[in-house]
mmCIF file of the C-alpha atoms, coordinates in Angstrom:
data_MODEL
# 
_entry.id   MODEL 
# 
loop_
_atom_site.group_PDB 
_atom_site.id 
_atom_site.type_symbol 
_atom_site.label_atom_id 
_atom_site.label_alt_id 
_atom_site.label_comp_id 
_atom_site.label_asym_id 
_atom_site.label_entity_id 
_atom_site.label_seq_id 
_atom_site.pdbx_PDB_ins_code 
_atom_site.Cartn_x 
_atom_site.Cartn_y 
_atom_site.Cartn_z 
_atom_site.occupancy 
_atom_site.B_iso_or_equiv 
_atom_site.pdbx_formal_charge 
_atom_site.auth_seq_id 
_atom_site.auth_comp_id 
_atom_site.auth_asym_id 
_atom_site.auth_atom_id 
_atom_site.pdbx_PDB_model_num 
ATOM 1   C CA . UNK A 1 1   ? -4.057  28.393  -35.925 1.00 0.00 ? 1   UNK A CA 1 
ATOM 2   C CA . UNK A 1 2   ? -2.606  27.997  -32.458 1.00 0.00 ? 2   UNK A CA 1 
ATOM 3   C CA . UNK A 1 3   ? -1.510  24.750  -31.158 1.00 0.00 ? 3   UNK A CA 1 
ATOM 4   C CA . UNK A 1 4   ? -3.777  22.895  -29.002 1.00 0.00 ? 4   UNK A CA 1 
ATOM 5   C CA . UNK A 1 5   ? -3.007  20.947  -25.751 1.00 0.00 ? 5   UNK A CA 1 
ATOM 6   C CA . UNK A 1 6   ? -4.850  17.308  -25.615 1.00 0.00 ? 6   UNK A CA 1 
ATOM 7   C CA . UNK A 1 7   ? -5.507  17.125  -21.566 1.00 0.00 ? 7   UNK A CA 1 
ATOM 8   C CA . UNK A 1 8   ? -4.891  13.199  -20.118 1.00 0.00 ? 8   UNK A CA 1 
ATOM 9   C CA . UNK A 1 9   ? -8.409  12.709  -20.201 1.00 0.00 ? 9   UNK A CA 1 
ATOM 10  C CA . UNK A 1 10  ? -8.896  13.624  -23.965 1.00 0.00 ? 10  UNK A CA 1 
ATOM 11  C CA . UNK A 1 11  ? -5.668  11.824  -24.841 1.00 0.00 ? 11  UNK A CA 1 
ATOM 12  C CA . UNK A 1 12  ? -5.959  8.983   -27.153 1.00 0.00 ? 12  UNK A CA 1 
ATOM 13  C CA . UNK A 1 13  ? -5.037  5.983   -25.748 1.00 0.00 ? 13  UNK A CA 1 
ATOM 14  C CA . UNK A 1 14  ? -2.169  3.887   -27.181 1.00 0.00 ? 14  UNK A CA 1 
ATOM 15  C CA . UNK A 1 15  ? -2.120  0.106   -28.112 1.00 0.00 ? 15  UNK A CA 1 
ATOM 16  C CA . UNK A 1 16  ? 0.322   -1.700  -25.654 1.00 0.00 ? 16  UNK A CA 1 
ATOM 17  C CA . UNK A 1 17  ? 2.441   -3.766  -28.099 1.00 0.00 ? 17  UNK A CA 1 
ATOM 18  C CA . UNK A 1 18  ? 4.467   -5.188  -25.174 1.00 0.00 ? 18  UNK A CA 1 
ATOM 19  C CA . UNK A 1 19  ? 4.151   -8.730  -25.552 1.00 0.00 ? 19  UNK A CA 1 
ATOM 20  C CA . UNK A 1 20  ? 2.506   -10.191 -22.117 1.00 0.00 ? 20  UNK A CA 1 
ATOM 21  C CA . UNK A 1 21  ? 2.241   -13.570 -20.946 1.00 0.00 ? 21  UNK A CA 1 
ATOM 22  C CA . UNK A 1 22  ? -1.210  -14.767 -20.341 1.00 0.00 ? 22  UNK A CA 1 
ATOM 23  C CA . UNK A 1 23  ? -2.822  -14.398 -17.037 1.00 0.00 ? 23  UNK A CA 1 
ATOM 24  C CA . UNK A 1 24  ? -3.494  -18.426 -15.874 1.00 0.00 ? 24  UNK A CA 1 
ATOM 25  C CA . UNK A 1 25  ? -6.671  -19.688 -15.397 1.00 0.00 ? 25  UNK A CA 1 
ATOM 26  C CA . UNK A 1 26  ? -6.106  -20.109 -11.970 1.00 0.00 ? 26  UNK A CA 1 
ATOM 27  C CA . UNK A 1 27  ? -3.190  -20.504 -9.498  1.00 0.00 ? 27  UNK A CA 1 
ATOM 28  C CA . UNK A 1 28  ? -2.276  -23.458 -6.989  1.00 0.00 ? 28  UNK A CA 1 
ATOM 29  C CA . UNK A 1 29  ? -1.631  -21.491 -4.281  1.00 0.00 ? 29  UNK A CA 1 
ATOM 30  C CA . UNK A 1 30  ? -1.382  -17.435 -2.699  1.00 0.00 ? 30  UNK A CA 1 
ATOM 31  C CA . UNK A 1 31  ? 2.269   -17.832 -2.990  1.00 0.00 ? 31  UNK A CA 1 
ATOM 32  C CA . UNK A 1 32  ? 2.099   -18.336 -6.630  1.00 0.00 ? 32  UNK A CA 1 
ATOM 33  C CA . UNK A 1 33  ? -0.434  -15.844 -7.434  1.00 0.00 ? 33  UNK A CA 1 
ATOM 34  C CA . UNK A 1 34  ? 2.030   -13.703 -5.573  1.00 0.00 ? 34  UNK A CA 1 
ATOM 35  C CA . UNK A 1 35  ? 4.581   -14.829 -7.416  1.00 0.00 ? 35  UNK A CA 1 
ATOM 36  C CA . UNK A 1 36  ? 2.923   -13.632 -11.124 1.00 0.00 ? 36  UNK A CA 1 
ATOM 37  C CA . UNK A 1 37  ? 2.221   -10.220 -9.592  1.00 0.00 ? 37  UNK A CA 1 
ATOM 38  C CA . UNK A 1 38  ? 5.282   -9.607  -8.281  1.00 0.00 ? 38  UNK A CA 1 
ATOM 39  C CA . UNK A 1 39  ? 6.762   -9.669  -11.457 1.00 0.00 ? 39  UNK A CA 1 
ATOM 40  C CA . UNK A 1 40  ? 4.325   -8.508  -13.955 1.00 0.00 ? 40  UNK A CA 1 
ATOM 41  C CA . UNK A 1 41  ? 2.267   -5.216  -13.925 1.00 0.00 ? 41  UNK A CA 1 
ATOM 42  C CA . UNK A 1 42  ? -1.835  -5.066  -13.698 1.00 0.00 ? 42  UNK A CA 1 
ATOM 43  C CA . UNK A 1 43  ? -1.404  -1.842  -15.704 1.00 0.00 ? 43  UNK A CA 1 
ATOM 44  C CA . UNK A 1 44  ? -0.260  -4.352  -18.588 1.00 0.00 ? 44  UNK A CA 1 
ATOM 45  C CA . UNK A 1 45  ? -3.335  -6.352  -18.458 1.00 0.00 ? 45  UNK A CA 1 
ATOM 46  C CA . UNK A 1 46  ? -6.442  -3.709  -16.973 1.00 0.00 ? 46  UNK A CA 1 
ATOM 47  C CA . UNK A 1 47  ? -8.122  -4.559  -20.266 1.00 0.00 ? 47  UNK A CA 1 
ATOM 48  C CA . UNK A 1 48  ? -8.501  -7.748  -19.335 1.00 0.00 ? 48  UNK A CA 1 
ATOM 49  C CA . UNK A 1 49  ? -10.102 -7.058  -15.549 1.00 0.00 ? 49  UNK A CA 1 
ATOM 50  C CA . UNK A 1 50  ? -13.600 -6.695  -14.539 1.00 0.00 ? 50  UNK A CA 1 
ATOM 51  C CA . UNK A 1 51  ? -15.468 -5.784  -11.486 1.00 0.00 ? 51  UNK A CA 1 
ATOM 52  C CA . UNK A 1 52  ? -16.304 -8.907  -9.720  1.00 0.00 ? 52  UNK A CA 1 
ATOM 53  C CA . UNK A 1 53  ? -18.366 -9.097  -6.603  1.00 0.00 ? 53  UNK A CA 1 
ATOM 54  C CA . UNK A 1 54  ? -17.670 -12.062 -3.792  1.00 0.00 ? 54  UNK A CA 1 
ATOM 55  C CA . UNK A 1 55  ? -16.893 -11.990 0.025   1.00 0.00 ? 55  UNK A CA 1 
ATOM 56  C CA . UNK A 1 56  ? -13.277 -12.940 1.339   1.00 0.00 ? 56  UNK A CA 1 
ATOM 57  C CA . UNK A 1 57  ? -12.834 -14.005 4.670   1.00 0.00 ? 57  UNK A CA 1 
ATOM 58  C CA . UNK A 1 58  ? -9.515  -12.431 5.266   1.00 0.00 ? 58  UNK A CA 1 
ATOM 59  C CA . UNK A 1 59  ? -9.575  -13.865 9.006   1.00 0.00 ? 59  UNK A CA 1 
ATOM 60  C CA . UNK A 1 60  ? -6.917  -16.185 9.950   1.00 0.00 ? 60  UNK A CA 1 
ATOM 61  C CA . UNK A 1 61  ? -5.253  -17.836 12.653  1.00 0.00 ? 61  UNK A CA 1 
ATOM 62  C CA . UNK A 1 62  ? -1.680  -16.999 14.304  1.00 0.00 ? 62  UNK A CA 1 
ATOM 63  C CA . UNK A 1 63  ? 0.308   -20.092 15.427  1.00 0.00 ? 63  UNK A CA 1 
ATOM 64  C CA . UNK A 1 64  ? 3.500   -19.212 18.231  1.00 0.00 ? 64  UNK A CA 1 
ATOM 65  C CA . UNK A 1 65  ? 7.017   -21.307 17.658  1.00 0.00 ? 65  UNK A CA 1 
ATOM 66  C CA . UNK A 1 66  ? 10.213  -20.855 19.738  1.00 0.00 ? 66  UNK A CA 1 
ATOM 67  C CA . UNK A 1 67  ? 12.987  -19.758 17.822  1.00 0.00 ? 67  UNK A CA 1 
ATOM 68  C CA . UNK A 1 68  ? 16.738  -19.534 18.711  1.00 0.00 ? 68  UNK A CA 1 
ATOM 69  C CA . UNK A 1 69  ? 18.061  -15.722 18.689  1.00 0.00 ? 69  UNK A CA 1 
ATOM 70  C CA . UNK A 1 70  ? 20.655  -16.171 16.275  1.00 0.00 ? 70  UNK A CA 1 
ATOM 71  C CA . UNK A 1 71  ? 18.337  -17.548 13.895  1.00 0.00 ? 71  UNK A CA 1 
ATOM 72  C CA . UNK A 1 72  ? 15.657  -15.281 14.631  1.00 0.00 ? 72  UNK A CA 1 
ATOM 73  C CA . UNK A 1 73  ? 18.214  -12.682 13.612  1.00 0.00 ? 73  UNK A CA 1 
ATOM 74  C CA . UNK A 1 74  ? 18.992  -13.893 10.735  1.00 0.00 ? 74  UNK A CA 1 
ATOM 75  C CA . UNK A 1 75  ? 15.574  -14.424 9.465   1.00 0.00 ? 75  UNK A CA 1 
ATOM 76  C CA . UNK A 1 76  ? 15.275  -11.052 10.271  1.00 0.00 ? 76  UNK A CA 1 
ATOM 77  C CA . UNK A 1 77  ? 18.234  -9.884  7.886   1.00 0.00 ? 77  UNK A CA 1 
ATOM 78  C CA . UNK A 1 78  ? 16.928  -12.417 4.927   1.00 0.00 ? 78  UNK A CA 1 
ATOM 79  C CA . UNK A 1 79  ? 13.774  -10.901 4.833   1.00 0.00 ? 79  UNK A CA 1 
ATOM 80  C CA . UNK A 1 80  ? 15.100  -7.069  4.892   1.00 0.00 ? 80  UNK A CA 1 
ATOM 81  C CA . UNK A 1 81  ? 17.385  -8.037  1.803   1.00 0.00 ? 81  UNK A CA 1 
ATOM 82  C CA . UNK A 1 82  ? 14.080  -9.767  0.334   1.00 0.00 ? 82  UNK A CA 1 
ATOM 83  C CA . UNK A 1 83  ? 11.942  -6.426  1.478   1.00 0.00 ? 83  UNK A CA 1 
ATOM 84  C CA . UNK A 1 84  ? 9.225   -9.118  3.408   1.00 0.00 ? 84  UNK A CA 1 
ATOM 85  C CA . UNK A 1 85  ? 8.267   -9.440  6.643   1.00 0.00 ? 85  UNK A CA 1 
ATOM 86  C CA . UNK A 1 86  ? 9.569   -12.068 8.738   1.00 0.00 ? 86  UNK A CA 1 
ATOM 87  C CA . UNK A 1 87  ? 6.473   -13.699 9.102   1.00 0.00 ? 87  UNK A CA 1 
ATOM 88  C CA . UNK A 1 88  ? 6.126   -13.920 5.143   1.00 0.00 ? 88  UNK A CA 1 
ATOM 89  C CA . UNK A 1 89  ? 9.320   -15.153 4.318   1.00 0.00 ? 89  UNK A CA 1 
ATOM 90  C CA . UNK A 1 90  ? 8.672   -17.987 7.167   1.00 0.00 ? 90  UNK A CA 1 
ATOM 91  C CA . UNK A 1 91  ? 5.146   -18.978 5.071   1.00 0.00 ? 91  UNK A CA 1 
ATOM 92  C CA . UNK A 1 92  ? 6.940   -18.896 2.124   1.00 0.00 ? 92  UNK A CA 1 
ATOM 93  C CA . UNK A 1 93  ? 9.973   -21.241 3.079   1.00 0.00 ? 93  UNK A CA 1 
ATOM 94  C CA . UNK A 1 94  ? 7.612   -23.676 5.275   1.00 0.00 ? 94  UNK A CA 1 
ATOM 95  C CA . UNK A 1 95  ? 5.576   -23.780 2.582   1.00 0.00 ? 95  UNK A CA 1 
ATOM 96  C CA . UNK A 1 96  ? 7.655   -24.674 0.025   1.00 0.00 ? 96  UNK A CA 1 
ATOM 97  C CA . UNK A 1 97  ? 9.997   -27.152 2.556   1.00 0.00 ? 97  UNK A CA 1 
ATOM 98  C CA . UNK A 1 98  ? 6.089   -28.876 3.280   1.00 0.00 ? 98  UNK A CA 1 
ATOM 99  C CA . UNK A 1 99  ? 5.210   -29.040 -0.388  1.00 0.00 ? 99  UNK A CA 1 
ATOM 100 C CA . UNK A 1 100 ? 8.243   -30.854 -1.147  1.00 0.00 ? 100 UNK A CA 1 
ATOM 101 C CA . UNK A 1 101 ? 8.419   -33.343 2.017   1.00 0.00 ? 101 UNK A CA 1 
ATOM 102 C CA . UNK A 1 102 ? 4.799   -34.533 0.995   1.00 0.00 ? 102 UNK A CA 1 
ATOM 103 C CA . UNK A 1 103 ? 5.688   -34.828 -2.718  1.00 0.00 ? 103 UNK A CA 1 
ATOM 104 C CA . UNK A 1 104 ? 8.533   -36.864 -1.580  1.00 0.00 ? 104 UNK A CA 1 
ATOM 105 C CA . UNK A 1 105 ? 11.347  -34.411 -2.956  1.00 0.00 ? 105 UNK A CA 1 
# 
């Protein structure tokens, strides 16, 4: 009897015994959703997804600030080594420097 080929489609599909850690119910902010997903994989937890439906108003608003050049470069060479843009790294740190000077820290 010649051997058949199972096609991707037909394939069986394997139990992932990676152990994950759980999704959380929610998250406090974008920055820490962010932060999950950067460093785990949706492919690890697609069983757990479903189609949702909900509008997202992805509008926002751009605020200008003066920055000195040398600093402007080097927030230019921190995010490159972080693979960011500028303007994320900068709503990362201010966040984070905010968050703490209102909790006191």
């Amino acid at each position: 009897m010649p051997a058949m080929r199972i096609g991707a489609k037909e394939r069986p599909m394997r139990k992932n015994k990676k152990k994950r850690d759980p999704i959380p119910e929610s998250f406090s902010s974008v920055a820490e959703a962010a932060e999950f997903w950067d460093n785990h994989s949706l492919a690890d937890y697609w069983d757990q997804t479903h189609e949702v439906k909900g509008r997202i108003d992805a509008s926002r608003k751009v605020y200008v600030t003066a920055l000195e050049p040398s600093l402007f470069k080097k927030l230019g060479e921190c995010s490159k080594r972080q693979g960011v843009s500028a303007e994320t790294l900068v709503n990362v740190w201010l966040t984070e420097k905010v968050t703490a000077a209102l909790q006191g820290k």
